[in-house]
N, C-alpha and C positions, 0 to 999 in steps of 0.2 A: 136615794143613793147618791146623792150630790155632794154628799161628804166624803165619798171614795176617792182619792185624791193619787194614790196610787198603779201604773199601768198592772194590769192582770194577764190572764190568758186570754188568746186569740181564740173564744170557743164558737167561733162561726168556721173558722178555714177549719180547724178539725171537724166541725161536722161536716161541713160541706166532702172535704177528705175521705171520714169514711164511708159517707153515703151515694160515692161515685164508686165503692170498694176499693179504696188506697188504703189497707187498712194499717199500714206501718209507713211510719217515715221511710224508710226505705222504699216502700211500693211507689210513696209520692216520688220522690227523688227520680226514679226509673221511668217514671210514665211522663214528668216534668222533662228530662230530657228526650223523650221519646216525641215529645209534641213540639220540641227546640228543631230537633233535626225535622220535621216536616213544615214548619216555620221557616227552613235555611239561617236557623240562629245560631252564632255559638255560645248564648247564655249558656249556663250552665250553674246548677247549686251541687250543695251539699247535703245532710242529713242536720248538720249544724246549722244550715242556712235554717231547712224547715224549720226547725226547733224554735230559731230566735222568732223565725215567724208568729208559731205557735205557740209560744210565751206571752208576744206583746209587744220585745225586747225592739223588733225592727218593725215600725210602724208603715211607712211607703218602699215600697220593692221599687229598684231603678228600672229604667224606662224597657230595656231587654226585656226583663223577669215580668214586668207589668203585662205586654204583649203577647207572654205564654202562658202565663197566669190568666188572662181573658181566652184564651184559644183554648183552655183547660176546661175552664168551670162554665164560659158562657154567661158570665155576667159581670156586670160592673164592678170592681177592686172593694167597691165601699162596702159590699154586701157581700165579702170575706171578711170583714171586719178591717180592714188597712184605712189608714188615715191621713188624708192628703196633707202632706206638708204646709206649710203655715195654716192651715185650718185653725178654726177656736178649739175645737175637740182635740188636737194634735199636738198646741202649747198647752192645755191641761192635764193631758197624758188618760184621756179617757171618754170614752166613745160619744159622740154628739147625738148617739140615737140612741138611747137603751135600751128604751120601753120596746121602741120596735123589734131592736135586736134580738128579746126577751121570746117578740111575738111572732120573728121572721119564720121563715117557712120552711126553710132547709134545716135551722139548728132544732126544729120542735121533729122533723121528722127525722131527723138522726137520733135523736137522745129520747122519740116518743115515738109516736106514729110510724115512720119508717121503718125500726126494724120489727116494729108488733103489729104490723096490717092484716098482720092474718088472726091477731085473736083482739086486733080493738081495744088492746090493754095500754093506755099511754103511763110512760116511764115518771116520769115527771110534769106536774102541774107546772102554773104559771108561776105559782108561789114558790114551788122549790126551786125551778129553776133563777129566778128573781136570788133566791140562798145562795144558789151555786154561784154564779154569776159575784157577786158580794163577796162571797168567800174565796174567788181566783183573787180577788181585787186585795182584801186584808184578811187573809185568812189567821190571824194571830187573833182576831174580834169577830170572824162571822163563820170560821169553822167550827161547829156547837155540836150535842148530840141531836139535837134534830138535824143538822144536814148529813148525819151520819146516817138518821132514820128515811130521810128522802133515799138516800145513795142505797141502802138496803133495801127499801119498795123497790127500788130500781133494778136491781139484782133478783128479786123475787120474778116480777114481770118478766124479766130476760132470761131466767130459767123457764118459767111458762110459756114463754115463743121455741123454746128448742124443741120441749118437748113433744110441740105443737105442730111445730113448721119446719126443722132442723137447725142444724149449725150456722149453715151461712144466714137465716137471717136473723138469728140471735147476736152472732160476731159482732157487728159495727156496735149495737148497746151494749154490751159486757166491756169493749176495748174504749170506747168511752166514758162505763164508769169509772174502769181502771184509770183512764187518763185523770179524770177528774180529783177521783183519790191520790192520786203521786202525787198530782199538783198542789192537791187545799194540806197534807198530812205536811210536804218540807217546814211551812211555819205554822201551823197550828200549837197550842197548846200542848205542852206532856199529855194532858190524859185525854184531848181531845185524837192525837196524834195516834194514841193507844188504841180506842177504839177505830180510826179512821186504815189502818194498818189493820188490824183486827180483820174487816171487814174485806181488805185488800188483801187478803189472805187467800180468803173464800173464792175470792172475782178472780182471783190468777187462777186459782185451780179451776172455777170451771173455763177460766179461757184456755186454759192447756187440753179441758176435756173437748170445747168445742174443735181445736184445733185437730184435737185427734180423731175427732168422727168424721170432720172435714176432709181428711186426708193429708194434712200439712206433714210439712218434711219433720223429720225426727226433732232439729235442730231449734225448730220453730218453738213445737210442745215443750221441748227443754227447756227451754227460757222462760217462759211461765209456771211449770214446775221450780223450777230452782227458785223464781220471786215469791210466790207463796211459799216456799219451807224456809228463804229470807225473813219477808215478813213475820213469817209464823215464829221465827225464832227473837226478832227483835220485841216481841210480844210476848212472850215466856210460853206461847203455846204448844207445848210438846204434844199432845195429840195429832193436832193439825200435822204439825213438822209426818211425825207417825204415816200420817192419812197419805200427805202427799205421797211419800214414801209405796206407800202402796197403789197410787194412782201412778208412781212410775215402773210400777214392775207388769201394772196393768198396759201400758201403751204399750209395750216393747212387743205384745202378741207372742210371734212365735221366731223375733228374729235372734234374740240372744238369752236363751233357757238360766245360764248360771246367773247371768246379771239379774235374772227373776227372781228366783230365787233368792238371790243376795237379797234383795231389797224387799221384797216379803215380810223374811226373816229380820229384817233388820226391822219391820215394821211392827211388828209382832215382841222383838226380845230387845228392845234399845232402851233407854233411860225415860221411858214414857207408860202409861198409862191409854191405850185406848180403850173409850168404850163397849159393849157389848157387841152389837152391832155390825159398826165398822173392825173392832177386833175377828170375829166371826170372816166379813170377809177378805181379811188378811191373810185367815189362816187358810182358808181356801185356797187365796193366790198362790201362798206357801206350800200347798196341795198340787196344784198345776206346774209351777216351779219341778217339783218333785218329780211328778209323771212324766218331766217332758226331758229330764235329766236321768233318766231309767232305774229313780227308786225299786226298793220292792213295794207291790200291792199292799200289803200289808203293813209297811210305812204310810203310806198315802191316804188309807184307810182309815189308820188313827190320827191323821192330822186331822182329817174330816170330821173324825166326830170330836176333835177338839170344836171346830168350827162349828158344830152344831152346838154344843154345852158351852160357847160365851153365847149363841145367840138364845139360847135357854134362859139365860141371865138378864134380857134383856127383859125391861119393865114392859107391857101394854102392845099394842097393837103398834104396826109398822107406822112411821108419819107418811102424808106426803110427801114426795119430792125437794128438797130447798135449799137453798147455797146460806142461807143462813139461820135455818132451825139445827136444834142438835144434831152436831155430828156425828151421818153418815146413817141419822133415825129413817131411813128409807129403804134399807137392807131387811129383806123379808125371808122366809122357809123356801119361799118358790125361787125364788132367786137362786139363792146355796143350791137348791138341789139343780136350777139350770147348767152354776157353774159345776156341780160335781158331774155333771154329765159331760161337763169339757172333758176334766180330768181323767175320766175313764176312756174318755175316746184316746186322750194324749199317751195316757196307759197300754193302749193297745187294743181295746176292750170293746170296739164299737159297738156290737148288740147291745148290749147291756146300756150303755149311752146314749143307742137311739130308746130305749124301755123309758130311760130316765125323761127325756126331752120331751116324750110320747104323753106321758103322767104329769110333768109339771107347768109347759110351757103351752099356756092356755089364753084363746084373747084374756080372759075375766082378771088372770094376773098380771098382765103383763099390756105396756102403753105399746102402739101401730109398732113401734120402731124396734123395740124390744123387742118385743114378737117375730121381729123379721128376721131377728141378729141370731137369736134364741134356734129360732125355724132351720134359719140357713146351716147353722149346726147341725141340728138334726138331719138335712140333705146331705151332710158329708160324713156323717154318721151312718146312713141309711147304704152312701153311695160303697164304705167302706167296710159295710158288711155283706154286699153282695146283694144290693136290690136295688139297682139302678132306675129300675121304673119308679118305683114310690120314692126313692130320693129326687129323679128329674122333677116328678106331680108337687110334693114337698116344695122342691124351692122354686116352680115356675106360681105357687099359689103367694109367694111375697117377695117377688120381684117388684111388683106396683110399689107396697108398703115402703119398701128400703128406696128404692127410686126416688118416687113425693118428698122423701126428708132429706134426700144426697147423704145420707147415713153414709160414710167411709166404710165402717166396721163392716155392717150389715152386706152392702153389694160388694167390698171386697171377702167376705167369708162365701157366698153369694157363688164369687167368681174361682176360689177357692174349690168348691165342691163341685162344678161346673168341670173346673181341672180333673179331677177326680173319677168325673163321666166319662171323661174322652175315648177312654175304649171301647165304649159302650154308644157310640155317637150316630150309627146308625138307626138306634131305637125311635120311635117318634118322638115323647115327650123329650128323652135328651136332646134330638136335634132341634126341637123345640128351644128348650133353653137354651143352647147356645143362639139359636139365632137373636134370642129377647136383649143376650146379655155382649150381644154382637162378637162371639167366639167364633173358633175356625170352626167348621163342620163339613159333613158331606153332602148333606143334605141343602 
């Protein structure tokens, strides 16, 4: 790598960044002057500062920013990758240490180890990361399809920690591969760019997913939604665009029904093509859209079994899970019928929704987290049909499950149905749950 003559990105301050949880330039920024004011400094940056930081672009921070910057991270400036002025590294425009940098400790468990501790799965080898690394540096010559195939393992592994361990500790790897794809895609190749975009497509959408299990503000999820149907559209991918589409009418839960619907529909009837599958659970959304907008049953009814006859269409057996096998080949019969058990509830119809919940939402289909999301339904289902005791048992039996993952969805649906109880709060198991779910009670 002695040829790299070019400065690249600073891929040490960002790992080190998001593995202290700064996970946006902006969190840096905040927490940067938050350790200025306990310092008595009035350094102060910007989000523009961070950036040139984490470009390359400003090599040594002046003496203020150096002082907060060590009170921040707790180590030596060099081991964020900054470059002391007249160094030999620093007239060359590129780091005096590579190999080490390649092998340091904080960038392998940011982008490896760190955010997969809990399943052992590391993100990137030495050898990829060595690619990555080369490709901040001249990504016009070392952005290829294999660093595209590293960046996808990578994406694969980071869907396996969510599903595993939850959101927050899959966030810092998904936000760094993203990082690393924006970066190597501005000068790579056309068709290297094509797939690198491609890919970046996939990694926004599930970072708007982790963001919304997480519980992040609306505004947050929106901005990785809108860069994925970006992406997706400067790559001619109209499904994707489609998909997202439906991945925003899904966040919105139950705070703005028409907007759901709009974008259901729009997911379902726009200048696209989705596949079977993910078409299927469009048509659903477009289904709960419905319900919650006070279709008639018998509208809602035939949208469902639309949603049933595309997933009819669909080839083989469900895939696993994957942010980069075919699209949305994870959508199963258990699934549909979980969600049409929303839809009945939103309908009005709870019995009937708890029948559904009761018959399809099973450990054998369904992963810890799922189950709890799936469950906590059914508790508000159960609670809304007038049987307060088997809905409290219901949702105090996956409080644990949704807790262990910090699942948003799950312990806010969770707390949802908990609401639901409250007249009923005198019972044991409800006063039980609220105490679990630390609610008012009498008891």
């Amino acid at each position: 790598m002695s040829d790299l003559k070019a400065p690249g990105a600073n891929w040490r301050l960002v790992a080190a960044r998001v593995e202290r949880g700064w996970l946006t330039q902006e969190d840096f920024v905040s927490a940067y002057e938050a350790s200025a004011v306990s310092l008595r400094s009035q350094a102060r940056i910007s989000v523009r500062q961070v950036r040139r930081w984490e470009s390359g672009q400003s090599k040594w921070p002046n003496r203020d920013a150096r002082l907060v910057l060590k009170e921040m991270f707790g180590v030596p400036l060099e081991q964020l990758g900054f470059v002391p002025l007249g160094s030999a590294a620093g007239r060359r425009g590129v780091p005096a240490d590579v190999k080490p940098f390649l092998e340091d400790t904080v960038l392998r468990r940011a982008f490896m180890g760190g955010a997969l501790a809990a399943v052992a799965a590391p993100l990137l080898d030495l050898a990829a990361l060595d690619h990555l690394t080369a490709a901040s540096r001249d990504a016009h010559r070392y952005a290829d399809h294999e660093l595209v195939g590293h960046l996808g393992d990578a994406l694969e592994a980071t869907a396996r920690a969510d599903t595993l361990a939850g959101p927050h500790r899959a966030m810092p790897a998904a936000l760094g591969i993203l990082s690393a794809i924006d970066s190597t895609a501005r000068d790579a190749k056309p068709h290297v760019r094509r797939e690198l975009l491609g890919l970046g497509s996939r990694a926004a959408e599930f970072a708007g997913w982790l963001h919304r299990d997480a519980g992040s503000p609306e505004q947050a999820i929106g901005y990785w939604h809108g860069l994925a149907k970006e992406w997706a559209t400067f790559t001619g991918d109209g499904a994707m665009h489609a998909y997202v589409l439906m991945r925003q009418a899904q966040a919105l839960g139950r705070s703005d029904p028409v907007r759901m619907l709009d974008l259901a529909r729009a997911a379902t009837s726009g200048p696209w093509t989705l596949p079977p599958r993910p078409r299927a659970e469009a048509l659903q959304q477009e289904a709960r859209g419905m319900a919650m907008t006070g279709a008639d049953t018998d509208e809602i009814r035939r949208v469902l079994d639309l949603a049933h006859a595309a997933l009819d269409q669909a080839s083989g057996p469900a895939a696993p899970v994957a942010c980069t096998g075919p699209l949305g080949d994870s959508y199963t019969r258990e699934r549909l019928m979980a969600q049409t058990g929303i839809c009945l509830r939103e309908a009005g119809r709870p019995a009937e929704a708890a029948a559904v919940f009761k018959s399809y939402v099973t450990r054998e289909a369904f992963m810890p987290r799922d189950y709890a999301h799936y469950r906590a339904f059914l508790a508000g289902a159960l609670a809304e049909a007038g049987e307060p005791d088997e809905a409290a048992v219901v949702a105090l039996g996956v409080v644990e499950i949704a807790s262990a993952a910090r699942s948003g969805q799950a312990l806010g649906e969770l707390n949802r149905s908990a609401r639901a109880l409250f007249p009923y709060r005198e019972r044991p198991a409800v006063g039980e749950l609220h105490e679990r779910l630390l609610l008012p009670s009498t008891r």
